[in-house]
C-alpha positions as CSV (number, residue, x, y, z in Angstrom):
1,X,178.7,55.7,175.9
2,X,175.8,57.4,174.0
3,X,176.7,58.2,170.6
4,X,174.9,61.0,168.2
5,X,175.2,59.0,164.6
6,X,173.7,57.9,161.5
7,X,171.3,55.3,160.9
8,X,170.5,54.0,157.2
9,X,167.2,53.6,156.0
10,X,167.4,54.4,152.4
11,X,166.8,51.4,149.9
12,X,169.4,50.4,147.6
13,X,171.1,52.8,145.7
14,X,168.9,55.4,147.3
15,X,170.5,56.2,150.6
16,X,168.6,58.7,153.4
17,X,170.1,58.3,157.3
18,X,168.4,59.6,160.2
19,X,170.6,61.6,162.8
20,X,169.9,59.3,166.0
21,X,171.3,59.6,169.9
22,X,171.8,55.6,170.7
23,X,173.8,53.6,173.1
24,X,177.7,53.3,171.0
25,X,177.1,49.5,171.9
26,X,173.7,49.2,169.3
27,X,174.3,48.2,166.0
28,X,174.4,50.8,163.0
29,X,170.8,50.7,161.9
30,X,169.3,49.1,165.8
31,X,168.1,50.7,168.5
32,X,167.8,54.7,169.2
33,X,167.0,56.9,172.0
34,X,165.9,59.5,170.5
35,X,165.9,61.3,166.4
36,X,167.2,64.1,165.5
37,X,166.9,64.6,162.6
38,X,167.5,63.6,159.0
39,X,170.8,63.5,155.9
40,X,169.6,62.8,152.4
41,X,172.7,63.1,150.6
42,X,171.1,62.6,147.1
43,X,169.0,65.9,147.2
44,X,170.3,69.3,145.4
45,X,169.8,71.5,148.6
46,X,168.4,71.4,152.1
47,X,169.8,67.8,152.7
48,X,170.6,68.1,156.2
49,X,167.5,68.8,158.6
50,X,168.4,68.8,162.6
51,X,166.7,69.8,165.7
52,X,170.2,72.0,167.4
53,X,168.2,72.0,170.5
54,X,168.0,68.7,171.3
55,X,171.5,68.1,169.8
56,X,172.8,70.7,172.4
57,X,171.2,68.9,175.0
58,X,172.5,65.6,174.3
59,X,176.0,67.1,173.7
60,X,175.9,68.8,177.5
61,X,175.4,65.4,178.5
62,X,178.0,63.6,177.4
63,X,176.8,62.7,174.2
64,X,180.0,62.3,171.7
65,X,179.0,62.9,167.9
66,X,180.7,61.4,164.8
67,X,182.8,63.2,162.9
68,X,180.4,63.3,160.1
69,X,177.5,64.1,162.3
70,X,179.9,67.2,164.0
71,X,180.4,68.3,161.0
72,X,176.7,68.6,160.5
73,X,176.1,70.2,164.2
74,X,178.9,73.1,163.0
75,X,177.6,73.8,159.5
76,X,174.0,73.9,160.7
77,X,174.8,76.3,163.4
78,X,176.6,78.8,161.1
79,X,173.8,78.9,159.2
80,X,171.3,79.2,162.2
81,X,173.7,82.5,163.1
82,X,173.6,83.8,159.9
């Protein structure tokens, strides 16, 4: 099944993930299909950055986010309406 997630790459005690679409089987931090965007949870504002377009796509396809990364999709969207 092909998973929208997040994928480490911050250094030690400095996390950052990248939003990726990957195949559920890949390791956390392997192999991606594609990047959507980015999460740096240790900035003040702006710490989610996501492309909803391609996120929509995936999603139509069968695509199944995590719950942190749905949570993402939703909050990003209510801002994009607002």
């Amino acid at each position: 099944m092909v998973r929208i997630r997040l994928k480490r790459i911050g250094g030690k005690n400095d996390p950052a993930f990248r939003i990726v679409v990957t195949d559920g089987r890949s390791p956390r931090d392997g192999r991606f299909i594609e990047e959507l965007g980015t999460y740096l949870p240790g900035r003040k504002e702006k710490k989610v950055t996501m492309n909803l377009e391609r996120a929509a796509y995936w999603i139509e396809r069968g695509a199944q986010p995590t719950d942190t990364v749905a949570s993402f999709i939703k909050s990003a969207k209510r801002t994009a309406g607002a």
